[in-house]
N, C-alpha and C positions, 0 to 999 in steps of 0.2 A: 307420667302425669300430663295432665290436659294444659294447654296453653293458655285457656279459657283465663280470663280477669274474675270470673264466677270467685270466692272462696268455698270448697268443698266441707263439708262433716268431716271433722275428726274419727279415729278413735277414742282419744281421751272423749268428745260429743258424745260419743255413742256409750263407752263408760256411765257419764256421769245420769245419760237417759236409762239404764241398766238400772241404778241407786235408785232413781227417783220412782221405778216401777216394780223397785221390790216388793212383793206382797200385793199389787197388784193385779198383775198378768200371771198367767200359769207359765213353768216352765216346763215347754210341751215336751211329750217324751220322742227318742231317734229311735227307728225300727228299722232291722235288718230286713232288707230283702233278698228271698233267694232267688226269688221268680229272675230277679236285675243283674242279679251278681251272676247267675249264668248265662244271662249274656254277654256283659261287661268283660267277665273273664276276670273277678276280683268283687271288694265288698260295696257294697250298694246300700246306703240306708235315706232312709224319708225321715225327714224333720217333720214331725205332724202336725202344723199348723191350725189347719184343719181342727183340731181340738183344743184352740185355744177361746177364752172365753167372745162369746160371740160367735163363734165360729171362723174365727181368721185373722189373721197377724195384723187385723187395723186398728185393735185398740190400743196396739201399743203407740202407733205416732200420737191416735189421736188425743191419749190419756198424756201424752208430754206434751203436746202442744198446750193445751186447756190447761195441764196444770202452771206452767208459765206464765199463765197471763197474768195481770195483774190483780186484786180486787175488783176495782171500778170496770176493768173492761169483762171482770167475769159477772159482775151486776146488770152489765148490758147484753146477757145474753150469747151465744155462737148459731152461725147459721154454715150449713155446707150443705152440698149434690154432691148425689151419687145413686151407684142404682144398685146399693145394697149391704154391704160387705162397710164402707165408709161411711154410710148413715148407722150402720149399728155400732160401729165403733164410737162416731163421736155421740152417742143417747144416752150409751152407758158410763162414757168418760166423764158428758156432761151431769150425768145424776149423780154419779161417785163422787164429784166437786163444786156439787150445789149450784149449778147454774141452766139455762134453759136452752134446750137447743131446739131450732127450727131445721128442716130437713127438706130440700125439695129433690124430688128424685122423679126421673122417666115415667110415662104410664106403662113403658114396658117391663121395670121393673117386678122381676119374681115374686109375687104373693106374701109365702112365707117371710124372705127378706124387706116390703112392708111392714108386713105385721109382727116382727121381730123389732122393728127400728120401734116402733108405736108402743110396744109393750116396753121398752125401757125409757117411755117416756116422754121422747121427741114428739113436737107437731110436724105432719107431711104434708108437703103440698107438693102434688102432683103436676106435672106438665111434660109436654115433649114427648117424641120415641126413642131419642138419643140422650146421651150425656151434655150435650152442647146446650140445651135450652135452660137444664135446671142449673147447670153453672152460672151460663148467664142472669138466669133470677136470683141467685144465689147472691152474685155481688151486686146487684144492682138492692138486694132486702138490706144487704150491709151496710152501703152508703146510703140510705135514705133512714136505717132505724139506728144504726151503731151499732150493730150486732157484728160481733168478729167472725171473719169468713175465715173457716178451719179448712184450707184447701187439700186435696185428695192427699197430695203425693208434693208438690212443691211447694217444700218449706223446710229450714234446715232443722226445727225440733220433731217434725213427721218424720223426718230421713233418718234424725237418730233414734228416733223410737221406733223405728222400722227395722234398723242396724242390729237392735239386741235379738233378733234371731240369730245373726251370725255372732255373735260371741258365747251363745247357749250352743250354738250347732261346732265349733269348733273345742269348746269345754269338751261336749259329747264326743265327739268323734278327732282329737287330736292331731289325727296323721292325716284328716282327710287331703285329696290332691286337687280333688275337681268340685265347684258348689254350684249348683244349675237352679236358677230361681225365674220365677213366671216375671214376664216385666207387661204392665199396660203405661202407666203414666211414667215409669220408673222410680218409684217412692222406695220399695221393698230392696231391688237387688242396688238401690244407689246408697242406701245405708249398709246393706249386707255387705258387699265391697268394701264400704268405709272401715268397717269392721274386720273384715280378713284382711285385706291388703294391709291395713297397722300394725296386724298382730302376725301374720305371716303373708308374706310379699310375694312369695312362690305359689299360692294359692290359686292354681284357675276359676274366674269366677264366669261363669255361662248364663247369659240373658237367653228368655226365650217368651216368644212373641207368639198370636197364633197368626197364620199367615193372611187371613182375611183380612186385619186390623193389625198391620205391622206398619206401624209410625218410627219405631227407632232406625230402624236403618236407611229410612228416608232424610231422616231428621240427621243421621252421621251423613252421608253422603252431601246433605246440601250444606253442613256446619250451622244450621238453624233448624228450631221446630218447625215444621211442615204439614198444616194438618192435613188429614185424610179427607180427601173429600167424600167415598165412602166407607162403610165396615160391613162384616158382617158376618157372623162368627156365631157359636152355642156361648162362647165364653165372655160373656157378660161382663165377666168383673175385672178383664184386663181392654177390655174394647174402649180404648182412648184414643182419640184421634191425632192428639200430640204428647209429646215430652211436654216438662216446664224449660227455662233454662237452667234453671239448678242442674236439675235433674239427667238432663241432656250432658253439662258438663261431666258430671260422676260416671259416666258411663262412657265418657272419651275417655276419662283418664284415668275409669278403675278397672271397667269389664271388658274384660279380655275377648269375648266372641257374642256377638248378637243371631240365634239362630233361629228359624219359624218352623212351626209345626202347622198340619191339615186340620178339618174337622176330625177325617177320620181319625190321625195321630191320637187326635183329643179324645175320641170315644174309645176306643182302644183301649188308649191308657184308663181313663174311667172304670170302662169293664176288667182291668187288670187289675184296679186297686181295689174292687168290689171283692173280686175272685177269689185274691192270691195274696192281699196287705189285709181284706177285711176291714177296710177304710172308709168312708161314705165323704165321698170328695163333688166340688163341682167343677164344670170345664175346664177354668183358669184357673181354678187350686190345681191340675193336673198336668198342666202345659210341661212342667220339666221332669214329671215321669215321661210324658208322652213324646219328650225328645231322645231322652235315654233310651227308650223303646224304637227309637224309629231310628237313629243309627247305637247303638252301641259302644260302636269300636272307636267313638270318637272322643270317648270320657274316659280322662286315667283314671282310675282306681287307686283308693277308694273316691269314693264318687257321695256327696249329698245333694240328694235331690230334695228341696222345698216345697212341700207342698201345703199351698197357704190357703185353703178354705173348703170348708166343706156345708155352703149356704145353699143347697141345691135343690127347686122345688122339685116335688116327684111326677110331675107331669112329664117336668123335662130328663128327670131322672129315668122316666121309663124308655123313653123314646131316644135317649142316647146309647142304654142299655143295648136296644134291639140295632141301632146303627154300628153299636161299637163288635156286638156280634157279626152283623154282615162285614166289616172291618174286616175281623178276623177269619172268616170265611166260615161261620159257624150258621150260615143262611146260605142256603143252596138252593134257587127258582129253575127248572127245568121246564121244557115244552115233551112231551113223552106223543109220537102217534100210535093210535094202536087202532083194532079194529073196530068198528059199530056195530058190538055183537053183545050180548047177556054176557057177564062174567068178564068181561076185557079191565075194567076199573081195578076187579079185586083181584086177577092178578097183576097188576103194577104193584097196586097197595101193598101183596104179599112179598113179591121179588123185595121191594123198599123193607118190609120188616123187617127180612132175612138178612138185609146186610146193616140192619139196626138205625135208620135213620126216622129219625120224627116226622108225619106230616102234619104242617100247619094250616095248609089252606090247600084245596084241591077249586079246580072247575074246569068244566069243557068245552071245547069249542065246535063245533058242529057243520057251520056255515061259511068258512075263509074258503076263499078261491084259490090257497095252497095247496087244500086237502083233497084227496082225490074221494070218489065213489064209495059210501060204505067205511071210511075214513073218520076217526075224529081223535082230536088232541087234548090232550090232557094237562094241563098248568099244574105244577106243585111247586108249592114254598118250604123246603125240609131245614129241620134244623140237625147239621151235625157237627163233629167230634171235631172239626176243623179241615183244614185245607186237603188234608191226608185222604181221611174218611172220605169229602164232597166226590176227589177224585177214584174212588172206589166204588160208590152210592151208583155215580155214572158207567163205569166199564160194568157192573154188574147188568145194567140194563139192556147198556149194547149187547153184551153176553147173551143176555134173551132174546135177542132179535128184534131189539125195541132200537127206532128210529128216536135218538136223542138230542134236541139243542137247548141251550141258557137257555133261561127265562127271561 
């Protein structure tokens, strides 16, 4: 346990927010993976968060906090930031208990996840490209109208309403050894903790951060929150610049390991829950696939991986798609020379069919002071079968007497 003077969330806390969210929240279902479990070397399952209502484990803090409040201060309204995932939690909490929420979130905030928060209700008001602005409007709307500020992640009835995934996730999976949950502000793995740790003490619990906007282990290292002074990450809805201090303590003295994952890690794992789970996930609902994926060997088994939301607009859905491919080496750019002759293109094109690789984009270069006389190169973008295949695609070429480098 932490030294911290902080007092941390119970389990009985987390209990008693469990009752209070009967009926409810969904109790999301746990899915075996196989694609994880061979690499892990044992069983691998996804808490599917991701399909809880709203799309993401934040109605549950936010539906315990609002429900605690009093009458008179639910008469005066809740106001909170965020940039998506926490404004749609507290719209629907706030409609489910008849009181009005106000919402200011980033302009960069995802589309979809507006107009999701808007549809259950909430008035938005827009400002800033980070979370930092609309926080700040946030309490400054509170103390000037009376409106209670429902903050993200630090608060101890958010942390226990956060908590009841781990008491759903260890009902489901009893034996599990290792529980790997996405952490931004630390709202989710500091109640998830609360919750295993109470109920089994041997439980490793795994933070994971993405690495561009990794605030916790700065924030361990100095024993204060420390914000970041930049981020910048695909994954949106863990890019906090600090812990709170609640939240900070929970995480001294419940989670066992704070680890960071890439963007690529993140597309990766993305493209693996599309693929292989059949899961429609966004960046930070994926962070603790995307750590299991990127070491393995370092999660006992069985292993639950959390994956808390799937709010993902499809712009960015697509364009993580095609990075999580190049990730995986499923994008292969060559430079091919070949001669400036009729028919030189269409036998590249051929040779590429023959050994089964897709072209995506061809073009040629003509005029580089590389190429000699009579000379020209040829750019392809191919898509293939992965790492194996790319290096097959290429000896095939060489084989032909084609002059081959990256693209």
């Amino acid at each position: 346990m932490s030294g911290s003077a902080v007092p941390l969330v119970s389990g009985d806390d987390v209990e008693a927010a469990a009752a209070l969210l009967e009926g409810i929240v969904r109790r999301t279902p746990l899915e075996h993976s196989r694609g994880l479990a061979e690499r892990v070397g044992g069983p691998v399952w996804l808490k599917c968060e991701n399909l809880q209502r709203t799309g993401s484990f934040k109605i549950r803090g936010a539906y315990t906090r609002i429900a605690r409040l009093t009458r008179a201060e639910r008469a005066r309204g809740v106001v909170a930031a965020s940039a998506g995932n926490h404004a749609q939690g507290v719209a629907l909490a706030a409609r489910l208990l008849g009181t009005h929420a106000t919402v200011f979130m980033p302009e960069s905030a995802p589309l979809p996840k507006v107009a999701a928060t808007r549809a259950y209700g909430a008035e938005i008001r827009m400002l800033g490209q980070s979370l930092t602005e609309p926080l700040l409007a946030a309490a400054e709307y509170a103390q000037s109208t009376g409106s209670v500020f429902i903050h993200p992640f630090d608060h101890p009835d958010v942390i226990a309403g956060q908590g009841t995934v781990g008491l759903e996730l260890l009902e489901q999976c009893p034996d599990a050894a290792t529980v790997v949950v996405c952490a931004g502000g630390g709202g989710l793995v500091s109640g998830i903790a609360a919750a295993v740790k109470a109920r089994r003490p041997g439980v490793r619990v795994v933070a994971v951060q993405a690495e561009a906007a990794a605030a916790l282990p700065v924030a361990l290292a100095a024993g204060r929150p420390m914000p970041l002074e930049s981020m910048s990450t695909m994954a949106d809805g863990i890019a906090v610049a600090a812990p709170g201090d609640l939240t900070l303590a929970h995480v001294q003295g419940l989670v066992d390991e704070v680890r960071t994952v890439t963007e690529e890690d993140l597309s990766r794992a993305l493209l693996f829950c599309l693929e292989r789970a059949k899961l429609v996930v966004e960046p930070a609902g994926v962070a603790a696939v995307a750590a299991v994926l990127a070491e393995p060997e370092a999660f006992r088994a069985p292993v639950v991986a959390v994956v808390s939301g799937g709010n993902i607009d499809p712009v960015l859905l697509l364009k993580v798609v095609q990075h999580g491919m190049a990730a995986a080496g499923r994008y292969l750019s060559l430079r091919v020379r070949v001669p400036d002759r009729p028919g030189s293109l269409a036998a590249v094109l051929a040779e590429l069919a023959a050994v089964g690789a897709n072209v995506l984009e061809v073009e040629h270069e003509r005029t580089a002071t590389r190429l000699d006389v009579g000379e020209v190169e040829v750019f392809v973008v191919l898509e293939t079968r992965g790492p194996e295949h790319a290096e097959e695609v290429g000896a095939a070429l060489t084989r032909a007497g084609y002059r081959v480098t990256p693209g």
